[in-house]
mmCIF file of the C-alpha atoms, coordinates in Angstrom:
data_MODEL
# 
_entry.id   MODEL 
# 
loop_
_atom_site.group_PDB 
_atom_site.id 
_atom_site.type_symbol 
_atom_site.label_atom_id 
_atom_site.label_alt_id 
_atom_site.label_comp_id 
_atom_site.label_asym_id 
_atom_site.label_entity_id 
_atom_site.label_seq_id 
_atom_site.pdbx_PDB_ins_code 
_atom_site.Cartn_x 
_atom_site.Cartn_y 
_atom_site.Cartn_z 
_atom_site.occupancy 
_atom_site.B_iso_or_equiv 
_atom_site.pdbx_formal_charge 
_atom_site.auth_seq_id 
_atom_site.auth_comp_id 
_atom_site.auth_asym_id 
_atom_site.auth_atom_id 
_atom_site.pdbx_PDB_model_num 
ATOM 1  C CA . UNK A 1 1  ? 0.000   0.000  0.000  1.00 0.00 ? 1  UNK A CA 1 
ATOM 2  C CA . UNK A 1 2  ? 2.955   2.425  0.672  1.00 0.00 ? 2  UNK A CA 1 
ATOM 3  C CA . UNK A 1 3  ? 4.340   1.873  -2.671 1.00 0.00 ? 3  UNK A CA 1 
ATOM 4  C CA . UNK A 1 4  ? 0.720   2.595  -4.210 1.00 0.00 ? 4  UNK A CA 1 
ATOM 5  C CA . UNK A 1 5  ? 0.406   5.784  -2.111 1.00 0.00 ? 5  UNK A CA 1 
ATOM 6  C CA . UNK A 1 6  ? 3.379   6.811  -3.348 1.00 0.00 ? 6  UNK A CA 1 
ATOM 7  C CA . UNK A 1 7  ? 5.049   7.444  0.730  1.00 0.00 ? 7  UNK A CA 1 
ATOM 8  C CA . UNK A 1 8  ? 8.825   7.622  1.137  1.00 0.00 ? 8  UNK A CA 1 
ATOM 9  C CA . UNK A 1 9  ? 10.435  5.913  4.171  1.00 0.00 ? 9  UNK A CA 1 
ATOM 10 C CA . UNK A 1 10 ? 12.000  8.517  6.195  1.00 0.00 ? 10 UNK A CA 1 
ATOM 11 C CA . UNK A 1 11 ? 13.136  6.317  9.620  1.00 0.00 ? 11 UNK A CA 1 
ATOM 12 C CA . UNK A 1 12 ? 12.887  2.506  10.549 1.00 0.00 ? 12 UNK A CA 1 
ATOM 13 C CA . UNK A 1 13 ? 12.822  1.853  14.132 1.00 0.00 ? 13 UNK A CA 1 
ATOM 14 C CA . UNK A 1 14 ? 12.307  -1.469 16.559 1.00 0.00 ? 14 UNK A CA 1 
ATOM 15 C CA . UNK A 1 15 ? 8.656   -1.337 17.760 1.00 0.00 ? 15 UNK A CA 1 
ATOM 16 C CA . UNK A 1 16 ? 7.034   -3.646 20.576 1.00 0.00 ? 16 UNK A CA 1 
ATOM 17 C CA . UNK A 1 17 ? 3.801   -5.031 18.752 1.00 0.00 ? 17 UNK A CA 1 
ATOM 18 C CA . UNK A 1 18 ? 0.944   -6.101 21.032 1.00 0.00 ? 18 UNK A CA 1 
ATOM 19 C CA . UNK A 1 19 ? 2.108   -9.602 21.499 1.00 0.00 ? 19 UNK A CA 1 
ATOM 20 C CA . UNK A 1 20 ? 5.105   -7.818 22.750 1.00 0.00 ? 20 UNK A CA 1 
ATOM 21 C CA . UNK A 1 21 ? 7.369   -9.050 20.189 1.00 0.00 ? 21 UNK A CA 1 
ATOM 22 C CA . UNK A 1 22 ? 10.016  -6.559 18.527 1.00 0.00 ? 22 UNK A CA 1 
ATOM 23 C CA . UNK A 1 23 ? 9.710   -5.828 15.354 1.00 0.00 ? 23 UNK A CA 1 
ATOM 24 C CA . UNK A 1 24 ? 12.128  -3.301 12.996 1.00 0.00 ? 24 UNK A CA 1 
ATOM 25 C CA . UNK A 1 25 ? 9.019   -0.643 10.932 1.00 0.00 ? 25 UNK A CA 1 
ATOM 26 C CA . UNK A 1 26 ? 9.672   1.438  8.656  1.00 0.00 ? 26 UNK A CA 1 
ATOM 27 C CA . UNK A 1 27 ? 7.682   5.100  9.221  1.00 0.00 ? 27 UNK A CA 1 
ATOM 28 C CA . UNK A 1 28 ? 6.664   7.349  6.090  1.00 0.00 ? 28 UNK A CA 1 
ATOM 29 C CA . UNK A 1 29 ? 5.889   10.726 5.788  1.00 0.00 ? 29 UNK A CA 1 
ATOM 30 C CA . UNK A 1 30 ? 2.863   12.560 6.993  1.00 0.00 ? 30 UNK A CA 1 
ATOM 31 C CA . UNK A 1 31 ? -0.326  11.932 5.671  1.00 0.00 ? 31 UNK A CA 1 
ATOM 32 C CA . UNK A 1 32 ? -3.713  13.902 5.698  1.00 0.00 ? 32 UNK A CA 1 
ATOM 33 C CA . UNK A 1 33 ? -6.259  11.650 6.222  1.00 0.00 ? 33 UNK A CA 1 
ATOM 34 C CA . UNK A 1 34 ? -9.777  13.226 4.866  1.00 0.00 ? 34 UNK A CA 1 
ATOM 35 C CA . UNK A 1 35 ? -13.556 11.852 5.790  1.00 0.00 ? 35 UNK A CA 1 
ATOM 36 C CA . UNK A 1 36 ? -16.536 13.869 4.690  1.00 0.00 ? 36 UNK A CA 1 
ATOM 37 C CA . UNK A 1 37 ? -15.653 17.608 6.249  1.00 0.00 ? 37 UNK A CA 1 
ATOM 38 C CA . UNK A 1 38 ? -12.665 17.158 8.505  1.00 0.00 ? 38 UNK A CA 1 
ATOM 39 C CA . UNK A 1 39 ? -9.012  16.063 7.662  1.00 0.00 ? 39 UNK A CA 1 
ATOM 40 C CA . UNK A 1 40 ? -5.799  15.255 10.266 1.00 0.00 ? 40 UNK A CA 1 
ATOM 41 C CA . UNK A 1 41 ? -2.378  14.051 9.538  1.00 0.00 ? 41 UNK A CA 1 
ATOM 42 C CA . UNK A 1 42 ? -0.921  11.306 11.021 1.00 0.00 ? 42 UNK A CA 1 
ATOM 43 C CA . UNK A 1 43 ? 2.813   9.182  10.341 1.00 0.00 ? 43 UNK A CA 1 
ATOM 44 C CA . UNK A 1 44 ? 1.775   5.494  9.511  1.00 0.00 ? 44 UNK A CA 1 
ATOM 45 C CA . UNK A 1 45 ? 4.054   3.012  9.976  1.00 0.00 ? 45 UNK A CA 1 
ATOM 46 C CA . UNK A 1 46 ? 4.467   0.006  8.009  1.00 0.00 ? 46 UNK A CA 1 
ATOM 47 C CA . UNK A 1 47 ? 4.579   -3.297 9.180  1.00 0.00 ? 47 UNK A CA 1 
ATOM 48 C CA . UNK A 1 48 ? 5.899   -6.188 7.263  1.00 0.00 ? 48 UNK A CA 1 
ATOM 49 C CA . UNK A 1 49 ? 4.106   -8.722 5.212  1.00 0.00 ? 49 UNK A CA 1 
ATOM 50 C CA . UNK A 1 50 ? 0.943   -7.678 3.296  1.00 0.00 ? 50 UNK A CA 1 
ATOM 51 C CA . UNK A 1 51 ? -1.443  -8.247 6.115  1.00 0.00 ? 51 UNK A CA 1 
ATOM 52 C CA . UNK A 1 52 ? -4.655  -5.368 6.066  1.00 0.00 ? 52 UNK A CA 1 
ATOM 53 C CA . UNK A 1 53 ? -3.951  -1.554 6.635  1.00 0.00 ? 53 UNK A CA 1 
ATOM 54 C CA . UNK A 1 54 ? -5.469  -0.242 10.132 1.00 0.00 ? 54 UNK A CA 1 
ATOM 55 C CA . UNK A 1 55 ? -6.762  2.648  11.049 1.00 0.00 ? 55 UNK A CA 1 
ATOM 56 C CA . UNK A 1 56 ? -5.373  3.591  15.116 1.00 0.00 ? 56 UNK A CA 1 
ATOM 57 C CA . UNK A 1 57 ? -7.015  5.239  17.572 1.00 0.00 ? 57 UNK A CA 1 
ATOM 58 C CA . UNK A 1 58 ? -5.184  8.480  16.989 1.00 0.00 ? 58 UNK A CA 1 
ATOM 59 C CA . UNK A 1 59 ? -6.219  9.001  14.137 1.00 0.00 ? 59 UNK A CA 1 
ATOM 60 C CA . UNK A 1 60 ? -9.739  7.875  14.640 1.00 0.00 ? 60 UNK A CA 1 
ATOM 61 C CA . UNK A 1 61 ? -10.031 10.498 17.659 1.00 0.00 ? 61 UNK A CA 1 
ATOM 62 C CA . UNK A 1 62 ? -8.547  13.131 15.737 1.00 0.00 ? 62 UNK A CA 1 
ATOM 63 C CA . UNK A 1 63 ? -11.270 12.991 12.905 1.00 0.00 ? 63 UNK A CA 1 
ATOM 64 C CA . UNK A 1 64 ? -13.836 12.468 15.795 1.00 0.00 ? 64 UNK A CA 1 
ATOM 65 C CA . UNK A 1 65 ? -14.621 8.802  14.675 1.00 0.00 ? 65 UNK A CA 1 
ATOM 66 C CA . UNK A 1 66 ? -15.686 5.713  15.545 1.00 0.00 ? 66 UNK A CA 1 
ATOM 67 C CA . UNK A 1 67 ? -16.215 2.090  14.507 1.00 0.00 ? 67 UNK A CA 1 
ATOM 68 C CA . UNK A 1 68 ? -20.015 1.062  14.546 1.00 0.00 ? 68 UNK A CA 1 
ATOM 69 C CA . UNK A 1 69 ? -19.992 -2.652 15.413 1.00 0.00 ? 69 UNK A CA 1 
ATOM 70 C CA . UNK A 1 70 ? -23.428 -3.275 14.379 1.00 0.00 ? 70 UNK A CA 1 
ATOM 71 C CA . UNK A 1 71 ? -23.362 -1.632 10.984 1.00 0.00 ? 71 UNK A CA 1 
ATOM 72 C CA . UNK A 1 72 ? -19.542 -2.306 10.358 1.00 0.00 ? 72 UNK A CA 1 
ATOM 73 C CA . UNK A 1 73 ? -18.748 1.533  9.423  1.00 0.00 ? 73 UNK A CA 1 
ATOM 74 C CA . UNK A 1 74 ? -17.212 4.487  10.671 1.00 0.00 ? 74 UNK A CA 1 
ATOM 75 C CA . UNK A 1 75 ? -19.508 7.332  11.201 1.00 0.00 ? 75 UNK A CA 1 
ATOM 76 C CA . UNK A 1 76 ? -18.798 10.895 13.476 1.00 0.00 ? 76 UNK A CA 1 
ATOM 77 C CA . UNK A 1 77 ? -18.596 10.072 16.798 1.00 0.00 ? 77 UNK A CA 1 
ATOM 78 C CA . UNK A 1 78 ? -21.118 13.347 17.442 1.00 0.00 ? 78 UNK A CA 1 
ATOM 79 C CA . UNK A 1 79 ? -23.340 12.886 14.473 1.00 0.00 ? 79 UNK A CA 1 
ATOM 80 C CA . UNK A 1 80 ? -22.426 15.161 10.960 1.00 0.00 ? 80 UNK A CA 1 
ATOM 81 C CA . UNK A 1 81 ? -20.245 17.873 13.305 1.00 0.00 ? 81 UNK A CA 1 
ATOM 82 C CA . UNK A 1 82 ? -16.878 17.361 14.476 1.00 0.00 ? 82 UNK A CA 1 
ATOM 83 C CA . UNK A 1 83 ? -16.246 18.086 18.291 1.00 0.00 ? 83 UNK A CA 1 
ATOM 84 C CA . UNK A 1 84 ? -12.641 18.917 18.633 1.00 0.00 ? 84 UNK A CA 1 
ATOM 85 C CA . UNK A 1 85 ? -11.301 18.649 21.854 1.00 0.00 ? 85 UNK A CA 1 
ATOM 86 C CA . UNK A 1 86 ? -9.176  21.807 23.421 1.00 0.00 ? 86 UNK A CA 1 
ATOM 87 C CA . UNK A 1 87 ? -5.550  20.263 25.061 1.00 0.00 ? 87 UNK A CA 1 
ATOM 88 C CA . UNK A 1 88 ? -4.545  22.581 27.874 1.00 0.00 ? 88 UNK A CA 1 
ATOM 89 C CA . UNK A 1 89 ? -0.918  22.459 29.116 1.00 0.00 ? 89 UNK A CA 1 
ATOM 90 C CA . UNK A 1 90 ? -0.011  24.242 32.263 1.00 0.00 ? 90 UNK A CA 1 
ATOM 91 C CA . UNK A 1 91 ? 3.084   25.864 32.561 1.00 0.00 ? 91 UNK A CA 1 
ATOM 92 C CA . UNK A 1 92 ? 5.694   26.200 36.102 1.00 0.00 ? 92 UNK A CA 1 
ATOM 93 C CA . UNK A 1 93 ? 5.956   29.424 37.224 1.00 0.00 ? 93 UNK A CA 1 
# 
């Protein structure tokens, strides 16, 4: 799918996987995802083999999405509008 996309390798790195095995990934460069109205970039990372592209939770939260189990689609977590969520950092004084 990288090479189709047309995404350039810019780093490889040794990732722990969910089994918690270590695997060496190779990470692209940024991509803007887009879904109806709203768009966020993300770095994927490819894994080896050929096995189905997934879409993370970053992501996901970013566009304000979710999977619908019963229906088997993604749809706006808050209907048609996007809520964004506000980060605030505080700062020592």
């Amino acid at each position: 799918m990288r090479e189709q996309l047309g995404l350039r390798i810019e780093a490889s790195d040794i990732t722990i996987l969910a089994n918690n095995q270590a695997q060496t990934c190779h990470y692209t460069e940024p991509v803007t995802m887009h879904w109806k109205d709203r768009k966020a970039t993300c770095n994927p990372i490819v894994m080896p083999g050929n096995g189905d592209a997934l879409l993370g939770v970053i992501p996901l939260e970013s566009l304000d999405l979710m999977v619908d189990p019963v229906d088997q689609q993604v749809v706006g977590k808050h209907g048609d509008r996007a809520v964004k969520k506000a980060v605030s950092i505080r700062r020592k004084r």
